[in-house]
C-alpha positions as a LaTeX table, in Angstrom:
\begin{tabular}{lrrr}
\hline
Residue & $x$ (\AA) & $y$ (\AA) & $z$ (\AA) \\
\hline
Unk1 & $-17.62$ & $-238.92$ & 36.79 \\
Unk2 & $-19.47$ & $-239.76$ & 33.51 \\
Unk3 & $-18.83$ & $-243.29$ & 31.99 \\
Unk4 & $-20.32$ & $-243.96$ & 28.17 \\
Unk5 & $-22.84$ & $-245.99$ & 29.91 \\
Unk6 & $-23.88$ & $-242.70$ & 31.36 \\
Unk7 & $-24.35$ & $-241.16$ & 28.08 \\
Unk8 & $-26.01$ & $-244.01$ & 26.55 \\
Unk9 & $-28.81$ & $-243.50$ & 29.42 \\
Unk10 & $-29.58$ & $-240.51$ & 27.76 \\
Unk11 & $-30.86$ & $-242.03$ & 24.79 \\
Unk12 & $-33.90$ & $-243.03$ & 26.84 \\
Unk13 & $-35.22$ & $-239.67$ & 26.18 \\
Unk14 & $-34.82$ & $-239.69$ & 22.75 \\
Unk15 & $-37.96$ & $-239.03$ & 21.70 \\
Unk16 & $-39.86$ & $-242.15$ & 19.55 \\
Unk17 & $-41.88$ & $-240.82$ & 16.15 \\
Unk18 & $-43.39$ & $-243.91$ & 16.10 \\
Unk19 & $-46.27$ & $-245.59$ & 16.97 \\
Unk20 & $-45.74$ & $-246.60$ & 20.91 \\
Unk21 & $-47.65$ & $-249.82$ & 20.57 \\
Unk22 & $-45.87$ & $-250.92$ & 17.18 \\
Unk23 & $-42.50$ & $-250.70$ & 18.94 \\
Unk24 & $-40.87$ & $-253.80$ & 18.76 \\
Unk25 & $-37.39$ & $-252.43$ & 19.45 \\
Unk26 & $-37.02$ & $-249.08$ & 22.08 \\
Unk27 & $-35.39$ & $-246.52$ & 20.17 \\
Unk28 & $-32.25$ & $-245.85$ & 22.57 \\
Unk29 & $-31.36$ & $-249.27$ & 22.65 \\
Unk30 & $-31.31$ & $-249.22$ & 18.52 \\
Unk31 & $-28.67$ & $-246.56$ & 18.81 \\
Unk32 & $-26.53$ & $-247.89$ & 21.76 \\
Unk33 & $-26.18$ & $-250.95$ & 19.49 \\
Unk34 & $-25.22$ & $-248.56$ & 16.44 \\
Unk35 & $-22.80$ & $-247.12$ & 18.68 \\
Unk36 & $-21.32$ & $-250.42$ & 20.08 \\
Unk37 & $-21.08$ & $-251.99$ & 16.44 \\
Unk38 & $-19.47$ & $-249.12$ & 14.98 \\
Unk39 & $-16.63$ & $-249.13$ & 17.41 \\
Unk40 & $-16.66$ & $-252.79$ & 16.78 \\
Unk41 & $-15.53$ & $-252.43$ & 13.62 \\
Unk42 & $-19.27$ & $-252.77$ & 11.36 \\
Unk43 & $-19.80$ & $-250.80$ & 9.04 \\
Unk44 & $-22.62$ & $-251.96$ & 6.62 \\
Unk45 & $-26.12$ & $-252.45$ & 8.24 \\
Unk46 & $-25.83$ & $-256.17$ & 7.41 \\
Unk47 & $-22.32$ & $-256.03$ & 9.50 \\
Unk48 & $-24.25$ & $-254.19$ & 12.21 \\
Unk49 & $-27.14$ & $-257.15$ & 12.59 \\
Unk50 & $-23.97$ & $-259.68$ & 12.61 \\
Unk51 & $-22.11$ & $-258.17$ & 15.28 \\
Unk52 & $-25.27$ & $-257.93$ & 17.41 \\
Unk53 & $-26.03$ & $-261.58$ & 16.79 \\
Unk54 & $-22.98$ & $-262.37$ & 17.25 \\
Unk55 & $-22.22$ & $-260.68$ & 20.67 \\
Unk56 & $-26.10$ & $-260.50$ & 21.69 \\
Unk57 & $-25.39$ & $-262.11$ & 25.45 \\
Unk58 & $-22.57$ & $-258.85$ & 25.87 \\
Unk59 & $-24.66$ & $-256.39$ & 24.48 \\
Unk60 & $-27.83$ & $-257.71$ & 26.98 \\
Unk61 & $-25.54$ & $-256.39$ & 29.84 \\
Unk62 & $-26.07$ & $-252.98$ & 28.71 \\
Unk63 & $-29.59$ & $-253.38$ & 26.94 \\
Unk64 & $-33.26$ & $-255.24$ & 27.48 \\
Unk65 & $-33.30$ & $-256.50$ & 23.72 \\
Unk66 & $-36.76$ & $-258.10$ & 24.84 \\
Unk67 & $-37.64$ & $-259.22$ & 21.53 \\
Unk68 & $-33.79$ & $-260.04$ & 20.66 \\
Unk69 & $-31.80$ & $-258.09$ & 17.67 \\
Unk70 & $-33.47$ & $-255.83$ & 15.06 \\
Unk71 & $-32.92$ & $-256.78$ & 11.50 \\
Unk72 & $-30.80$ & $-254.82$ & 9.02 \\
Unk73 & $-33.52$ & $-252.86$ & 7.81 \\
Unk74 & $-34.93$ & $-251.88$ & 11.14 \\
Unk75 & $-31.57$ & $-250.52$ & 12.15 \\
Unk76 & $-31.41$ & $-248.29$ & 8.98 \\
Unk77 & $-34.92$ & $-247.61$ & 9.30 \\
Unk78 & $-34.63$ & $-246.21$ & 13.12 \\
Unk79 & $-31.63$ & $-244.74$ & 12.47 \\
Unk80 & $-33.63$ & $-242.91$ & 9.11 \\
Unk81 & $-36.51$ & $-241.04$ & 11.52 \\
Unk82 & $-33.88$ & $-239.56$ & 14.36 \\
Unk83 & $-33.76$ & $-235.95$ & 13.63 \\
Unk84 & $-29.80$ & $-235.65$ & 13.17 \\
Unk85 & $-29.91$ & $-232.63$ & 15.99 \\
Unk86 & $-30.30$ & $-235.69$ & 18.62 \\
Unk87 & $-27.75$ & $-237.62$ & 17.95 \\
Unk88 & $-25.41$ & $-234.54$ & 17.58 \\
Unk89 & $-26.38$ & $-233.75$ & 20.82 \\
Unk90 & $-25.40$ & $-237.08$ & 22.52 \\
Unk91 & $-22.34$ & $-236.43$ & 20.65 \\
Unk92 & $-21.93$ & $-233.06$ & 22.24 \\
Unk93 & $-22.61$ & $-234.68$ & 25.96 \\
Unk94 & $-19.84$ & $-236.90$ & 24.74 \\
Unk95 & $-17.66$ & $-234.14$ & 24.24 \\
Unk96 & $-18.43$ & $-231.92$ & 27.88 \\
Unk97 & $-17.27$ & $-235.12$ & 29.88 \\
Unk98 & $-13.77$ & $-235.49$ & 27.35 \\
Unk99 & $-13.35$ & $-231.45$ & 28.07 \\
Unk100 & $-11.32$ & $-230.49$ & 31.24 \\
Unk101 & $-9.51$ & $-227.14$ & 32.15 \\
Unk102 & $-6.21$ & $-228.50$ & 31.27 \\
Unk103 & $-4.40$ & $-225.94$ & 30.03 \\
Unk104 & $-6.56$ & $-223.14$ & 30.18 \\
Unk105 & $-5.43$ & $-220.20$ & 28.76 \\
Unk106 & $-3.65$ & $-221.65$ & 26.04 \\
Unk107 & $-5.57$ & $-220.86$ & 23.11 \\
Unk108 & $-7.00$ & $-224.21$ & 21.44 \\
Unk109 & $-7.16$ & $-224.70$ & 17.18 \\
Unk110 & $-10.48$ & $-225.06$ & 15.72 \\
Unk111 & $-10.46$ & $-226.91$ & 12.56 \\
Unk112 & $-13.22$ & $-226.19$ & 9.80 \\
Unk113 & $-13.25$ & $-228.35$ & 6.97 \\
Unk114 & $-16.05$ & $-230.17$ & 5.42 \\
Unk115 & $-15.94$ & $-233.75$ & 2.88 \\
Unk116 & $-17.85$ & $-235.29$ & 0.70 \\
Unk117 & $-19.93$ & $-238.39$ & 1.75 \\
Unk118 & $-19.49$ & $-240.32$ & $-1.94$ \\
Unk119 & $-21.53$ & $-243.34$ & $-1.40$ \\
Unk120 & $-24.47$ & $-241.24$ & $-0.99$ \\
Unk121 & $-24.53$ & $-240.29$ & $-4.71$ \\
Unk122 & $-27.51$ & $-241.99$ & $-6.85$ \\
Unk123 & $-27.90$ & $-241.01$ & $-10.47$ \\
Unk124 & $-30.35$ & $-238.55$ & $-9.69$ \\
Unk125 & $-28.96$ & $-237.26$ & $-6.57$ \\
Unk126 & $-25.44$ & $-235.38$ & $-5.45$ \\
Unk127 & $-23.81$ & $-236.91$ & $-2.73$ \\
Unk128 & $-24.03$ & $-235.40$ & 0.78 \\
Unk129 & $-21.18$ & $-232.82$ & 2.30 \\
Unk130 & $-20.35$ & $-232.60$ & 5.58 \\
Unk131 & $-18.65$ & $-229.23$ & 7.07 \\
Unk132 & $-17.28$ & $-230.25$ & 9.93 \\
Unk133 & $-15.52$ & $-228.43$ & 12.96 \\
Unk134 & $-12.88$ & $-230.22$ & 14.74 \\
Unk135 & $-10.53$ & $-229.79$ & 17.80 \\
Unk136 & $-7.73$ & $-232.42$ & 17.85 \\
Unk137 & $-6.25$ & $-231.22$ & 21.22 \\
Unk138 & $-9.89$ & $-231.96$ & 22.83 \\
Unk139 & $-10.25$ & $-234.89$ & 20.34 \\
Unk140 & $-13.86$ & $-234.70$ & 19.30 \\
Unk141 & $-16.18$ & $-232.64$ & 17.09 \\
Unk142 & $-17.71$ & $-229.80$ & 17.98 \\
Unk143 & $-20.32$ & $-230.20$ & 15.34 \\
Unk144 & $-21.31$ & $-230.43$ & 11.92 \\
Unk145 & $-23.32$ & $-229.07$ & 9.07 \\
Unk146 & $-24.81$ & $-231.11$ & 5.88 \\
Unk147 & $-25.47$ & $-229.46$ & 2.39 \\
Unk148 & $-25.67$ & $-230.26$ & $-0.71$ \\
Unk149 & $-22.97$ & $-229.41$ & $-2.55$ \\
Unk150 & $-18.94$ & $-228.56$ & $-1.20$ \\
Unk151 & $-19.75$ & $-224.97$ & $-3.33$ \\
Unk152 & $-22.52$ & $-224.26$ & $-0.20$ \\
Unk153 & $-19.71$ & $-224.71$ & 2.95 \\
Unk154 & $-19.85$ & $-221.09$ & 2.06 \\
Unk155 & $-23.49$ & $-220.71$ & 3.79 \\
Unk156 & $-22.94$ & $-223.73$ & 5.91 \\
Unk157 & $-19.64$ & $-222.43$ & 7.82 \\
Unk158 & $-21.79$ & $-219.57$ & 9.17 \\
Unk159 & $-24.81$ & $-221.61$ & 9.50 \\
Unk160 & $-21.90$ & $-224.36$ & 12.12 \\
Unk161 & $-20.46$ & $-221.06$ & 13.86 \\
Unk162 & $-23.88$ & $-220.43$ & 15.01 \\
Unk163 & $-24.04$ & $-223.39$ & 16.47 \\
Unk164 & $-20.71$ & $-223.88$ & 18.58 \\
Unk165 & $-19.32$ & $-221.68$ & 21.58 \\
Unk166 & $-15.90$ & $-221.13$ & 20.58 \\
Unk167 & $-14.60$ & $-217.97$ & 22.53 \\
Unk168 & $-11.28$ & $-218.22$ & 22.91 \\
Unk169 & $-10.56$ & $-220.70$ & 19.39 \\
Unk170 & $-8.24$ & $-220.01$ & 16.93 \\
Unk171 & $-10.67$ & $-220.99$ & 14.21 \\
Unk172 & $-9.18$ & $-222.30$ & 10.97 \\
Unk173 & $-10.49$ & $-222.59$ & 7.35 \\
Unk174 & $-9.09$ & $-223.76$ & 4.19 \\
Unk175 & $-9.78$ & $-221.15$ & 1.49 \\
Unk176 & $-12.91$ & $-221.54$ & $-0.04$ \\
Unk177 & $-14.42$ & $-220.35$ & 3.53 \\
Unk178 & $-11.85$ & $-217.34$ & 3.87 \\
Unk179 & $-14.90$ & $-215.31$ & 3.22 \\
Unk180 & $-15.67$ & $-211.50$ & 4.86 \\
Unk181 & $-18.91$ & $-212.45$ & 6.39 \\
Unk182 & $-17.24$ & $-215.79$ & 7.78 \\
Unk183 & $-14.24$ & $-213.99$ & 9.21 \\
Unk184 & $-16.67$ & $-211.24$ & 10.70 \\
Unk185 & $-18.85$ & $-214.18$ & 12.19 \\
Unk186 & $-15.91$ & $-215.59$ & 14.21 \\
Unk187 & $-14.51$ & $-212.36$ & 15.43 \\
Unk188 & $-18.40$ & $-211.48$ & 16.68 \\
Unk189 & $-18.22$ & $-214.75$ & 18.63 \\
Unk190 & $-15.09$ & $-213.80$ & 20.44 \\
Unk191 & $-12.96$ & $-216.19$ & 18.50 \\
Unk192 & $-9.56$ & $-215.40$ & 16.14 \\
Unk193 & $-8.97$ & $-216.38$ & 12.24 \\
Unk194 & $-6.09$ & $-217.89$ & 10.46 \\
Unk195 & $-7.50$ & $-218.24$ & 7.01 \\
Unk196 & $-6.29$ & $-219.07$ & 4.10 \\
Unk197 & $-5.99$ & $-217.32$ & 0.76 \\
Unk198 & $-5.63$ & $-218.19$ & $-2.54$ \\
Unk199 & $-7.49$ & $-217.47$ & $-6.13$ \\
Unk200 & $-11.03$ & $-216.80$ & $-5.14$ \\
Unk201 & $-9.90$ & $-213.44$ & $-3.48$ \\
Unk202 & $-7.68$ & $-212.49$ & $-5.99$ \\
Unk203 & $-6.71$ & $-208.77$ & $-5.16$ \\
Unk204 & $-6.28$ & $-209.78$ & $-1.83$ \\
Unk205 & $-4.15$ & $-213.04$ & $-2.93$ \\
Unk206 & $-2.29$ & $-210.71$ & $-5.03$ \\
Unk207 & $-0.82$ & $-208.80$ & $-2.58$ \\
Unk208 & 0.40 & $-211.00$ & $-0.33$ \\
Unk209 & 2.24 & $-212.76$ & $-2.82$ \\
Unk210 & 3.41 & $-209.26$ & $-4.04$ \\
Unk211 & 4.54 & $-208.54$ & $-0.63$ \\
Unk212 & 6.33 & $-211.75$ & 0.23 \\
Unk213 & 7.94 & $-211.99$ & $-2.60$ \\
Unk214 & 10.31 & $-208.81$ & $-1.11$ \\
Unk215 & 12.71 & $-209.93$ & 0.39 \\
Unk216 & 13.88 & $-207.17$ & 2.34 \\
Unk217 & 10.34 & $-207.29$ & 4.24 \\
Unk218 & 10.95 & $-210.97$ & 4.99 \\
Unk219 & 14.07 & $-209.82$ & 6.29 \\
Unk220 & 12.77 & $-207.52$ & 8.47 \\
Unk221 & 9.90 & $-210.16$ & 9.87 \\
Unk222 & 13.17 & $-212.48$ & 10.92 \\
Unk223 & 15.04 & $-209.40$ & 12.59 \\
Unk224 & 12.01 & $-208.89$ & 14.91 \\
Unk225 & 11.42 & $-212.75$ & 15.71 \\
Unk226 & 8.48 & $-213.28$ & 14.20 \\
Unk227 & 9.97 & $-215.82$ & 12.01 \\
Unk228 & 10.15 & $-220.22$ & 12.52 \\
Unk229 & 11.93 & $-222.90$ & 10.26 \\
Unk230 & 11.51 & $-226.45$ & 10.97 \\
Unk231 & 13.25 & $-229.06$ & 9.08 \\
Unk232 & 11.94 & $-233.17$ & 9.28 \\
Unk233 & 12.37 & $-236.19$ & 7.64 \\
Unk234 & 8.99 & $-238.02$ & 6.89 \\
Unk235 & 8.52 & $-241.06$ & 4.29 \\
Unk236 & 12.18 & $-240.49$ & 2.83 \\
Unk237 & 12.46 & $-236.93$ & 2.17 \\
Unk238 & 13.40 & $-233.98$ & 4.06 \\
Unk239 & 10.72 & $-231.37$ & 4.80 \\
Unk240 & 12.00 & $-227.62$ & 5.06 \\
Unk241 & 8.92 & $-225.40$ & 6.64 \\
Unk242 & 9.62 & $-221.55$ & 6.53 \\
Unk243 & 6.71 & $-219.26$ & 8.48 \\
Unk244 & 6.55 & $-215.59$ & 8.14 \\
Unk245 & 3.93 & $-213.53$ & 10.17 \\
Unk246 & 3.83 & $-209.51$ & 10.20 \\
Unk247 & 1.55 & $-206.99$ & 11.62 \\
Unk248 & 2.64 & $-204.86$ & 8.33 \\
Unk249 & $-0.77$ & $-204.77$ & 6.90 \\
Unk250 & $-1.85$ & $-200.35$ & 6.25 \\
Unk251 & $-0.75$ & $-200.99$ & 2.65 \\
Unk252 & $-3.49$ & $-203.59$ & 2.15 \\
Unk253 & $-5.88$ & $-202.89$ & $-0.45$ \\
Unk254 & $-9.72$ & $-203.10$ & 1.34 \\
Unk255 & $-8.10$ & $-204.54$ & 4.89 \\
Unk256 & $-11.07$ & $-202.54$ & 6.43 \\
Unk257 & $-13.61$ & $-205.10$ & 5.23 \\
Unk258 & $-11.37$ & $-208.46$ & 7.31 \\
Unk259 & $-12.95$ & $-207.91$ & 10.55 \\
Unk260 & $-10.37$ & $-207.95$ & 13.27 \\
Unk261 & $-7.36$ & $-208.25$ & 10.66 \\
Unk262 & $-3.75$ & $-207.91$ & 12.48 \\
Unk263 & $-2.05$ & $-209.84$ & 10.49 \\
Unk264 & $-0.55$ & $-211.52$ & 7.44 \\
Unk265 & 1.69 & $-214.84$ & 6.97 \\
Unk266 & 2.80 & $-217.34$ & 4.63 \\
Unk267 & 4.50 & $-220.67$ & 4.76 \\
Unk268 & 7.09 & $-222.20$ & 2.17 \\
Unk269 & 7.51 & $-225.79$ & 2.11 \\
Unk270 & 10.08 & $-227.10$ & 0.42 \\
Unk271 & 10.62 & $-231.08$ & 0.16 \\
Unk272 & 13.81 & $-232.17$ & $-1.12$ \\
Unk273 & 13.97 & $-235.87$ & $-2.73$ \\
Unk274 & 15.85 & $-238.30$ & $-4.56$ \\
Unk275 & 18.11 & $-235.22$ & $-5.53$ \\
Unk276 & 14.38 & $-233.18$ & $-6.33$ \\
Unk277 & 13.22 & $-230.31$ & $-4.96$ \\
Unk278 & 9.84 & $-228.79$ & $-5.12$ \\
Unk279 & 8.07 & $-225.87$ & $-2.99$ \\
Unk280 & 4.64 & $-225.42$ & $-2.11$ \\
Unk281 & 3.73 & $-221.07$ & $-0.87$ \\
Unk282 & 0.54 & $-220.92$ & 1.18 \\
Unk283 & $-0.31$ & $-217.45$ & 2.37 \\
Unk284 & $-2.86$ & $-215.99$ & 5.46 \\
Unk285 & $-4.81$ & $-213.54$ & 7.03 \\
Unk286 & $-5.24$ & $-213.63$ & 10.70 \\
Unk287 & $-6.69$ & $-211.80$ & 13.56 \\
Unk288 & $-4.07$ & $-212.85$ & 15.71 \\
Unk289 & $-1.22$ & $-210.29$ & 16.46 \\
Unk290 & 2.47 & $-211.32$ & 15.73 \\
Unk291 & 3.01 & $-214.71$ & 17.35 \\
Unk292 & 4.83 & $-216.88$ & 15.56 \\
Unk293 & 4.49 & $-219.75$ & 17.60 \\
Unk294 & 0.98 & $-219.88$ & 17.65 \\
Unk295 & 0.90 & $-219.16$ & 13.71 \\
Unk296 & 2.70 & $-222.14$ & 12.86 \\
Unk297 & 0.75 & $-223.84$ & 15.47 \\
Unk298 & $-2.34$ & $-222.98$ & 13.80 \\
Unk299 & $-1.48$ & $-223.70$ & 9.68 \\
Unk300 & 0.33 & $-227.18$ & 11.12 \\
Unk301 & $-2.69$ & $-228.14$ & 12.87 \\
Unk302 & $-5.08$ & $-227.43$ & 10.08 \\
Unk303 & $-3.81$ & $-231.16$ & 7.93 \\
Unk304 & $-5.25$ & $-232.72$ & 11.30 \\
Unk305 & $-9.14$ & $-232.52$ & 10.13 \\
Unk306 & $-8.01$ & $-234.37$ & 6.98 \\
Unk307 & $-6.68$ & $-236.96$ & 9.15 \\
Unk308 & $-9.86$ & $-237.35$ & 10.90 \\
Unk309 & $-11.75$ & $-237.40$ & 7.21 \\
Unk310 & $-8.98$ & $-240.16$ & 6.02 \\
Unk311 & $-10.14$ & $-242.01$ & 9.50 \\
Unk312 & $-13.39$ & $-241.76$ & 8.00 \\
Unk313 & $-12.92$ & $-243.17$ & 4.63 \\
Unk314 & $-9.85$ & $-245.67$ & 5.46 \\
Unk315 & $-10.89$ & $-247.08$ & 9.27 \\
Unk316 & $-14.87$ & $-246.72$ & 9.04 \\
Unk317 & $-15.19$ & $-247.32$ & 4.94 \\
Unk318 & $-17.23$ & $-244.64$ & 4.87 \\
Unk319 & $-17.41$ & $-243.69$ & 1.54 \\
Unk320 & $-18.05$ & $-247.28$ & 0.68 \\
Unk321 & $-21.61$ & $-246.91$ & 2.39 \\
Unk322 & $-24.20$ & $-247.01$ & $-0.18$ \\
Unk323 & $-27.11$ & $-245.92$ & 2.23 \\
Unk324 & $-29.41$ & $-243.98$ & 0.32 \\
Unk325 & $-31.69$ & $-241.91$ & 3.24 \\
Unk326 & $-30.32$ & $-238.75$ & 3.97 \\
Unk327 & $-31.11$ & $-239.04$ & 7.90 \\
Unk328 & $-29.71$ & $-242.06$ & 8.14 \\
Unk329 & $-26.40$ & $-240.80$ & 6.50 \\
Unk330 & $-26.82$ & $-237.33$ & 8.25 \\
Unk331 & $-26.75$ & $-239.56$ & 11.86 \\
Unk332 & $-24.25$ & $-242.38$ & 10.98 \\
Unk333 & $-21.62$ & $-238.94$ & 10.11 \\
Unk334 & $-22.18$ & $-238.08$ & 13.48 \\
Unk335 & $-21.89$ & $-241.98$ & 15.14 \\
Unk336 & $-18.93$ & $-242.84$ & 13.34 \\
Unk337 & $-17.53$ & $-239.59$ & 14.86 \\
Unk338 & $-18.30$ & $-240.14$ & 18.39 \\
Unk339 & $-16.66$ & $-243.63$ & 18.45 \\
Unk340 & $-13.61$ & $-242.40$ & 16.73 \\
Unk341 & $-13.13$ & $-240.39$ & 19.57 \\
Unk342 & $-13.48$ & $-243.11$ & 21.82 \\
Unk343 & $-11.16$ & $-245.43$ & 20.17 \\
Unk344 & $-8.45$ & $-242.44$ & 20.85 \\
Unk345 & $-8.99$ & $-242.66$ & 24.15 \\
Unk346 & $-9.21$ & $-246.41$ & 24.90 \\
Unk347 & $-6.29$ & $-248.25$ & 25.81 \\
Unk348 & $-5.79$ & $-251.49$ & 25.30 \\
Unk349 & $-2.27$ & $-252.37$ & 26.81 \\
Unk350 & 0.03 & $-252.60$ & 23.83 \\
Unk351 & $-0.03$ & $-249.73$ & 20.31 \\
Unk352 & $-2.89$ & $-250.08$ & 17.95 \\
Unk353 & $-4.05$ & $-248.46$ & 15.21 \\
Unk354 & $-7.57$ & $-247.27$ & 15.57 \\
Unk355 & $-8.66$ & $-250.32$ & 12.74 \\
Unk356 & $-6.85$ & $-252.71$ & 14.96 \\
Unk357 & $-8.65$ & $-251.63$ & 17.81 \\
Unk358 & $-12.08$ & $-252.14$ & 16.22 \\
Unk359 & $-11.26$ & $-255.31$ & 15.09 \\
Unk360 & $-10.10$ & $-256.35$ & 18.50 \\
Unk361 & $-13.42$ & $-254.83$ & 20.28 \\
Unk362 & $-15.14$ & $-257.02$ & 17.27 \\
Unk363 & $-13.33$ & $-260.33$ & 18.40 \\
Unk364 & $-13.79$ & $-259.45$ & 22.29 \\
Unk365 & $-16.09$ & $-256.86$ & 23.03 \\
Unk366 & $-16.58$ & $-258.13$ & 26.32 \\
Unk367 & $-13.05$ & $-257.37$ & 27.19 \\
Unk368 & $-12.87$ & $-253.90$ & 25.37 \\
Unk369 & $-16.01$ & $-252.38$ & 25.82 \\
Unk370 & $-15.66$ & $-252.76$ & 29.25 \\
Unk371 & $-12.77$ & $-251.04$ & 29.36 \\
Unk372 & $-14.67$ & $-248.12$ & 27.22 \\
Unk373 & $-17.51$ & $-247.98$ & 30.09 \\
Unk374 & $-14.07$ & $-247.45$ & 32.70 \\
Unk375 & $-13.06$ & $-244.28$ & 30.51 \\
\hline
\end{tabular}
């Protein structure tokens, strides 16, 4: 069985740009360090050199360090001249030793989302934005996609899907990628939809809020089952969830042009509060036939990316970052994914949040990471 020391062995092939007899410090061992810091809760290239110096005796166990720590700079600098594609693809060996069979069969939620890397903005240049497709169930990332600007996750969602075998996903996508050349590209890679719709395809928006509005049809959805309502309390209010989901869909102006459309949902959301009540309507399209579970299943899941992107921001400070080269950004996306994958797996004997845990691998890494290399 794999162990992350395994994985970190395949950064000796890495291949080095530089100059071989210039090397002071061998490339893979500059990014097992990156990897090691980063779950050890650095997040700054400064904070990276200190938690090296600090724990350089540990971090010898795993690494030669012949001519000791790299500074600050050389660790951005490395990082700077790894084409992105290699990192993701440690990150992707990562991923085939988390994935097992379990529950094979059962069709898995793909989320697609993508965020904006703020402290890469400099007067001159927009930040960086990451479109990112994540599986919570596996708990990694399949992969990822940098533009420019969040207005281009239109080209870069198709750009991803390219990228990733996802035959048998349910692939999700807020709205601004509910798109016909995006749905088409999922159903040609043997994947389903559940997209959602909202201003930007406005005849198509306009129906479904013309047909859910009846209701006599919603009626009808609840007398053949293909109805849910769940009701939960969360942070002192009451949370009343309402899915429809209907195979009901000849009337639909242009359905021809949603590849592999079967379907059409919404959700209402009503939160009641402090004697308030407010209600949010989000509506579909899907190529899944009727299944109500699996519906719900899918919009529910969808929030879970944005927990991953709040990870991110809140446990990794990532917009905080103020590094400037794109590379380095582009590859630091992708570490500070790969260890917040690990940190959901590692158990250290009592509940942590994921920042605790990086602060406790940061206080004892000899105790923690050790456990990591058992995973």
């Amino acid at each position: 069985m794999k162990k992350i020391s395994d994985i970190i062995s395949l950064t000796k092939n890495i291949e080095d740009p530089r100059q071989i007899k210039k090397v002071k410090y061998p490339i893979n061992e500059v990014v097992g360090m990156v990897l090691f810091a980063s779950l050890g809760n650095a997040n700054e290239w400064t904070e990276i050199e200190v938690f090296c110096n600090s724990h350089e005796e540990f971090l010898r166990k795993y690494f030669k360090m012949q001519k000791g720590v790299p500074s600050h700079d050389t660790f951005q600098r490395v990082m700077g001249i790894i084409d992105p594609t290699v990192i993701q693809q440690l990150q992707l060996e990562w991923n085939e030793y988390l994935a097992t069979n379990d529950g094979e069969g059962l069709k898995k939620i793909l989320n697609i989302d993508g965020k904006t890397m703020r402290g890469s903005r400099t007067e001159d240049k927009k930040p960086l934005h990451v479109v990112t497709a994540y599986c919570d169930e596996d708990g990694f990332c399949l992969g990822q996609n940098v533009v420019k600007e969040k207005e281009n996750e239109i080209v870069a969602i198709p750009e991803l899907l390219d990228t990733l075998q996802i035959k048998g996903y349910v692939v999700t996508i807020d709205a601004m990628g509910t798109q016909v050349k995006i749905a088409e590209k999922i159903v040609e890679k043997k994947a389903d939809y559940v997209l959602a719709v909202k201003g930007n395809q406005e005849t198509l928006y306009k129906d479904l809020i013309d047909y859910f509005n009846e209701n006599d049809f919603k009626k009808d959805i609840e007398g053949v089952g293909n109805y849910k309502k769940t009701i939960e309390k969360s942070h002192s209010q009451i949370e009343i969830r309402e899915y429809y989901q209907t195979d009901d869909i000849k009337w639909l102006t242009n359905r021809s042009r949603w590849k592999g459309l079967k379907s059409i949902g919404v959700i209402e959301k009503t939160i009641k509060k402090n004697d308030k009540e407010t209600k949010e309507i989000r509506y579909y399209i899907s190529s899944l036939s009727p299944d109500i579970e699996l519906f719900s299943k899918s919009v529910r899941e969808h929030w879970k990316i944005e927990i991953m992107h709040w990870h991110l921001d809140v446990t990794f400070k990532e917009d905080h970052n103020k590094t400037i080269e794109e590379t380095a950004n582009k590859n630091m996306n992708i570490i500070r994914k790969w260890a917040l994958s690990i940190l959901k797996l590692l158990d250290v004997g009592k509940k942590m949040s994921l920042k605790l845990k990086r602060f406790a691998i940061c206080s004892n890494p000899t105790d923690y990471i050790s456990k990591i290399m058992e995973i």
